[in-house]
MDTraj code that builds the backbone (N, CA, C; nanometers):
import mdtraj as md
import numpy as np

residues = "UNK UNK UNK UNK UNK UNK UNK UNK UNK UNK UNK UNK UNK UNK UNK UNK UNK UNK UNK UNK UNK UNK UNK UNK UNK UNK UNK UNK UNK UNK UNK UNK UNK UNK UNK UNK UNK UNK UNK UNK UNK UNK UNK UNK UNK UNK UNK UNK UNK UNK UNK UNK UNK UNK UNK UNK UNK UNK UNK UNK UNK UNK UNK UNK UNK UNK UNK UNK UNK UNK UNK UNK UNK UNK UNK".split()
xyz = np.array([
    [-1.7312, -0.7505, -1.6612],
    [-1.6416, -0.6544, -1.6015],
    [-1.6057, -0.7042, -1.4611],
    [-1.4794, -0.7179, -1.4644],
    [-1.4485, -0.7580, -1.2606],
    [-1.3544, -0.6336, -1.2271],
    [-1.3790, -0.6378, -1.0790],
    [-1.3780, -0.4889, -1.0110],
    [-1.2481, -0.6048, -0.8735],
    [-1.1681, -0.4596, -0.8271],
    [-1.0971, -0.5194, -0.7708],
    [-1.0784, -0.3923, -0.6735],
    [-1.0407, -0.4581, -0.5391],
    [-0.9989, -0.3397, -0.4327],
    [-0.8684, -0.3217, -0.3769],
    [-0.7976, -0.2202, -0.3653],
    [-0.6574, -0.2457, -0.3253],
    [-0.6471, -0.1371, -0.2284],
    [-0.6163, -0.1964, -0.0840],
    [-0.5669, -0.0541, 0.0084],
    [-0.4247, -0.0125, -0.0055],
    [-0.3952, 0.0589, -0.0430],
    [-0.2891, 0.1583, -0.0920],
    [-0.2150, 0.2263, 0.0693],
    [-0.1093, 0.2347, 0.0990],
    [-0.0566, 0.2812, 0.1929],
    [0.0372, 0.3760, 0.1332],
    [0.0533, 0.5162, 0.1438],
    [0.1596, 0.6033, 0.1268],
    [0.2461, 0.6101, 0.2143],
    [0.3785, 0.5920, 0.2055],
    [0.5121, 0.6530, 0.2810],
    [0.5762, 0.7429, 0.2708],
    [0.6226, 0.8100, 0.3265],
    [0.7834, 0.8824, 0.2826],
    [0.9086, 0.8118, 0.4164],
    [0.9753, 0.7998, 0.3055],
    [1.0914, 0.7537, 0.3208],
    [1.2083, 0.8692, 0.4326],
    [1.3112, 0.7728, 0.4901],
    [1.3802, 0.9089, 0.5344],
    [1.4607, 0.9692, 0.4179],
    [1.4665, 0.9492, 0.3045],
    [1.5834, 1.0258, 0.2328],
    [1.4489, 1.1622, 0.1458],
    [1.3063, 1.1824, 0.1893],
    [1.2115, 1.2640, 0.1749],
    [1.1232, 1.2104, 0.0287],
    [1.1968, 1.0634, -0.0271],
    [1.0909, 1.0489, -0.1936],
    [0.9730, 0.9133, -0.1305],
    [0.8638, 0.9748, -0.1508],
    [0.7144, 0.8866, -0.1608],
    [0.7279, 0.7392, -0.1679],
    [0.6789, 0.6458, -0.1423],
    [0.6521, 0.5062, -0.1340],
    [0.5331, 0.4821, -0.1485],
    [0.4475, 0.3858, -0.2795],
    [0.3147, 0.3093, -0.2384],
    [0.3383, 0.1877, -0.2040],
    [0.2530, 0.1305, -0.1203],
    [0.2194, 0.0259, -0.1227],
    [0.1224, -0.0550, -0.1676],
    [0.0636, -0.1331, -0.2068],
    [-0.0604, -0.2168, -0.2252],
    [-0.0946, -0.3342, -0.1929],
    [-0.2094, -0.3416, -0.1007],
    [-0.2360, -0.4554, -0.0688],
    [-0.3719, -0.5167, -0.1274],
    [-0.3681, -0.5853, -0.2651],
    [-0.4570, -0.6698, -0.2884],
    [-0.6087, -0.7395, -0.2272],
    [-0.6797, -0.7215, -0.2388],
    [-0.8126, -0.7865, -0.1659],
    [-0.8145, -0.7541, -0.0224],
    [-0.8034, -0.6033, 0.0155],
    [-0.7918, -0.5766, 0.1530],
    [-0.9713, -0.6470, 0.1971],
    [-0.9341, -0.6796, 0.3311],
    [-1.0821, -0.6998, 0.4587],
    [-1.1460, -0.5960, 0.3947],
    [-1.2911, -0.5976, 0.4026],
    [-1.4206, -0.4814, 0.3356],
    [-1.3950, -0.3911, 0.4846],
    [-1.3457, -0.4763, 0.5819],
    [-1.3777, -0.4125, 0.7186],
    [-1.2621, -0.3448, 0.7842],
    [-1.2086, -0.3697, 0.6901],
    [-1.0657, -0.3035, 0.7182],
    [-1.0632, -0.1696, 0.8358],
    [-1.0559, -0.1432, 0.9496],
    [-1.0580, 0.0098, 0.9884],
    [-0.9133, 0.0794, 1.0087],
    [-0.9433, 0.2243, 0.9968],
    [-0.8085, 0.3112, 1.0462],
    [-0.7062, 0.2338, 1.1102],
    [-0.7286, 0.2143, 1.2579],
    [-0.6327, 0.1785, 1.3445],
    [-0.6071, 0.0440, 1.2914],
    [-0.6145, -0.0482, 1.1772],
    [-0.5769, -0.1751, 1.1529],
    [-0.4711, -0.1068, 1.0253],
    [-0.4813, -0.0178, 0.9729],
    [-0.3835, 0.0412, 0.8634],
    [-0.2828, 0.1297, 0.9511],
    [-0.3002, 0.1626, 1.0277],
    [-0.2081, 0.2494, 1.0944],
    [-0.1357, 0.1509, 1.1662],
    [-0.1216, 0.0247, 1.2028],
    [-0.0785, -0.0720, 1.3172],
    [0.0083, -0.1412, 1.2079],
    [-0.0694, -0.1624, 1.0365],
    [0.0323, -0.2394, 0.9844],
    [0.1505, -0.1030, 0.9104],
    [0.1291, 0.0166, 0.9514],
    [0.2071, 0.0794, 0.8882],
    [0.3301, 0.1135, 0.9707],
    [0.2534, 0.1394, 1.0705],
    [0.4022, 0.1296, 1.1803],
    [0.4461, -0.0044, 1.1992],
    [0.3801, -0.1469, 1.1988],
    [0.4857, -0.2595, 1.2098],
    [0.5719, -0.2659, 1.0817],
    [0.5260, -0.2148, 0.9651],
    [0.6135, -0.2373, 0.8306],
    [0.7545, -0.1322, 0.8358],
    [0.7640, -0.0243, 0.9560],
    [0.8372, 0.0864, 0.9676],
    [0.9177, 0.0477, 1.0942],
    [0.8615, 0.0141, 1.2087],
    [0.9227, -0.0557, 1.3022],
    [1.0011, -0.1734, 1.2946],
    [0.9777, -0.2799, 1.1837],
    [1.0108, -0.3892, 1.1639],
    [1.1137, -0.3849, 1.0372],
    [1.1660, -0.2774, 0.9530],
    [1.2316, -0.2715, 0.8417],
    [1.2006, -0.3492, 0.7351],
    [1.1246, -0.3697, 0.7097],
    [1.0608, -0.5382, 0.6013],
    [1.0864, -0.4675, 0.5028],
    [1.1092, -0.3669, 0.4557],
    [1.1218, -0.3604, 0.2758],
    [1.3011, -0.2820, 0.2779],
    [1.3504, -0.3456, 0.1756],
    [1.5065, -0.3055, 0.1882],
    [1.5087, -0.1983, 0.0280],
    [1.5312, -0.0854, 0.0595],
    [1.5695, -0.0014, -0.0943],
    [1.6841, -0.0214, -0.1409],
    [1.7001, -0.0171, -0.2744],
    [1.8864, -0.0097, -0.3253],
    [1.9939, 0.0918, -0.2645],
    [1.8763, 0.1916, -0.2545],
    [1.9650, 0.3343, -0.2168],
    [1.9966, 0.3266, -0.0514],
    [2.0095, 0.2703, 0.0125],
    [2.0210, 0.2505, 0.1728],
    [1.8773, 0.3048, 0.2250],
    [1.7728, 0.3665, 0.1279],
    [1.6877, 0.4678, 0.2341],
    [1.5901, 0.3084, 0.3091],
    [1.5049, 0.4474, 0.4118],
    [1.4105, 0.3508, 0.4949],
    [1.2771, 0.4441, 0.4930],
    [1.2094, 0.3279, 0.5056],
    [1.0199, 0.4000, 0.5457],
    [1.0650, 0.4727, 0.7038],
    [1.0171, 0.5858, 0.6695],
    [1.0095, 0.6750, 0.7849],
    [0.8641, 0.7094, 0.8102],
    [0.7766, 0.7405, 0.7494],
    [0.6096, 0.7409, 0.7908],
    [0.5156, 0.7075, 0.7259],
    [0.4105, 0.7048, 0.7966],
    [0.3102, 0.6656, 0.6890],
    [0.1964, 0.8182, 0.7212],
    [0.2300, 0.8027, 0.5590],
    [0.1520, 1.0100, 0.5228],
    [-0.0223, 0.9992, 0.5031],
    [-0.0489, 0.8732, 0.4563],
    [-0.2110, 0.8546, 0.3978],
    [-0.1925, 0.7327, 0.3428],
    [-0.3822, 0.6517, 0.3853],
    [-0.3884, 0.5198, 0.3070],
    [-0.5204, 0.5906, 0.2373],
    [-0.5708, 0.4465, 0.1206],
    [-0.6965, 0.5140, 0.0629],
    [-0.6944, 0.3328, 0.0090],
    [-0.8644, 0.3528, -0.0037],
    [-0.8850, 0.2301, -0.0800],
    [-0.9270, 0.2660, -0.2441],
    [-0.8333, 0.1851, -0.3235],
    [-0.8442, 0.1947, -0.4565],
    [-0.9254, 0.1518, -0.5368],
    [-1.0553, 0.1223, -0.5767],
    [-1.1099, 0.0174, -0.6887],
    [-1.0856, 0.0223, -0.7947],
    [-1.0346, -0.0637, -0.8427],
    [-1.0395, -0.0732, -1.0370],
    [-1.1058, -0.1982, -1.0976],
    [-1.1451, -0.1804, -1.2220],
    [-1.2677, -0.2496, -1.3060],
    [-1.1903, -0.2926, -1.4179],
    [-1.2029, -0.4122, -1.4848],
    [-1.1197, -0.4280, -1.6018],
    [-1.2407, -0.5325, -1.6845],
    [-1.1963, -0.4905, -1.8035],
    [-1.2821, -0.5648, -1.9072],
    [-1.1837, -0.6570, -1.9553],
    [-1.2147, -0.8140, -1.9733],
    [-1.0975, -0.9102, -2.0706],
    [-1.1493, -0.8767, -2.2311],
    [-1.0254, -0.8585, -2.2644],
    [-1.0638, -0.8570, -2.4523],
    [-0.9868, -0.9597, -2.5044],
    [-1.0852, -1.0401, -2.5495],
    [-1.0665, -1.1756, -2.6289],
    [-0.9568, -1.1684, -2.7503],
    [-0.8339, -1.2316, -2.6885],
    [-0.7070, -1.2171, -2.8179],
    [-0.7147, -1.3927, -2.9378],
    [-0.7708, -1.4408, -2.9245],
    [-0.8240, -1.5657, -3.0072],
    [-0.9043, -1.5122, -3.1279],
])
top = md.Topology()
chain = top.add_chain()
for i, resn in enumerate(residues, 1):
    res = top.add_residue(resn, chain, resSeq=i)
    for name in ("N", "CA", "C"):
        top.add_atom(name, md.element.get_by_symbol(name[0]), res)
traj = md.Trajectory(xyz[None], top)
């Protein structure tokens, strides 16, 4: 069984619909103010472009995710 961690960042957008994010193999040491610094540079900095013109307007909650997966042998 391998186990995996993902810090998850929630947004809302300015047009008011939700955004996740995920970041893969976050630091174990990850703290608050290091998720809050990349959430406002990802909001300050415009880095993600939507189809619909909208933009990240805040960041509402992060959380760290674990998930576990079993491989099932297709051979």
């Amino acid at each position: 069984m391998n186990s995996e961690k993902i810090l998850i960042l929630v947004f809302k957008k300015n047009n008011g619909a939700s955004f996740r994010f995920g970041v893969a193999f976050p630091d174990p040491a990850v703290e608050a103010s290091d998720v809050k610094a990349l959430g406002t540079a990802m909001i300050s900095n415009g880095i993600l472009s939507f189809a619909d013109g909208s933009a990240l307007a805040t960041l509402d909650k992060a959380f760290m995710q674990e998930t576990t997966s079993n491989a099932i042998s297709v051979n």
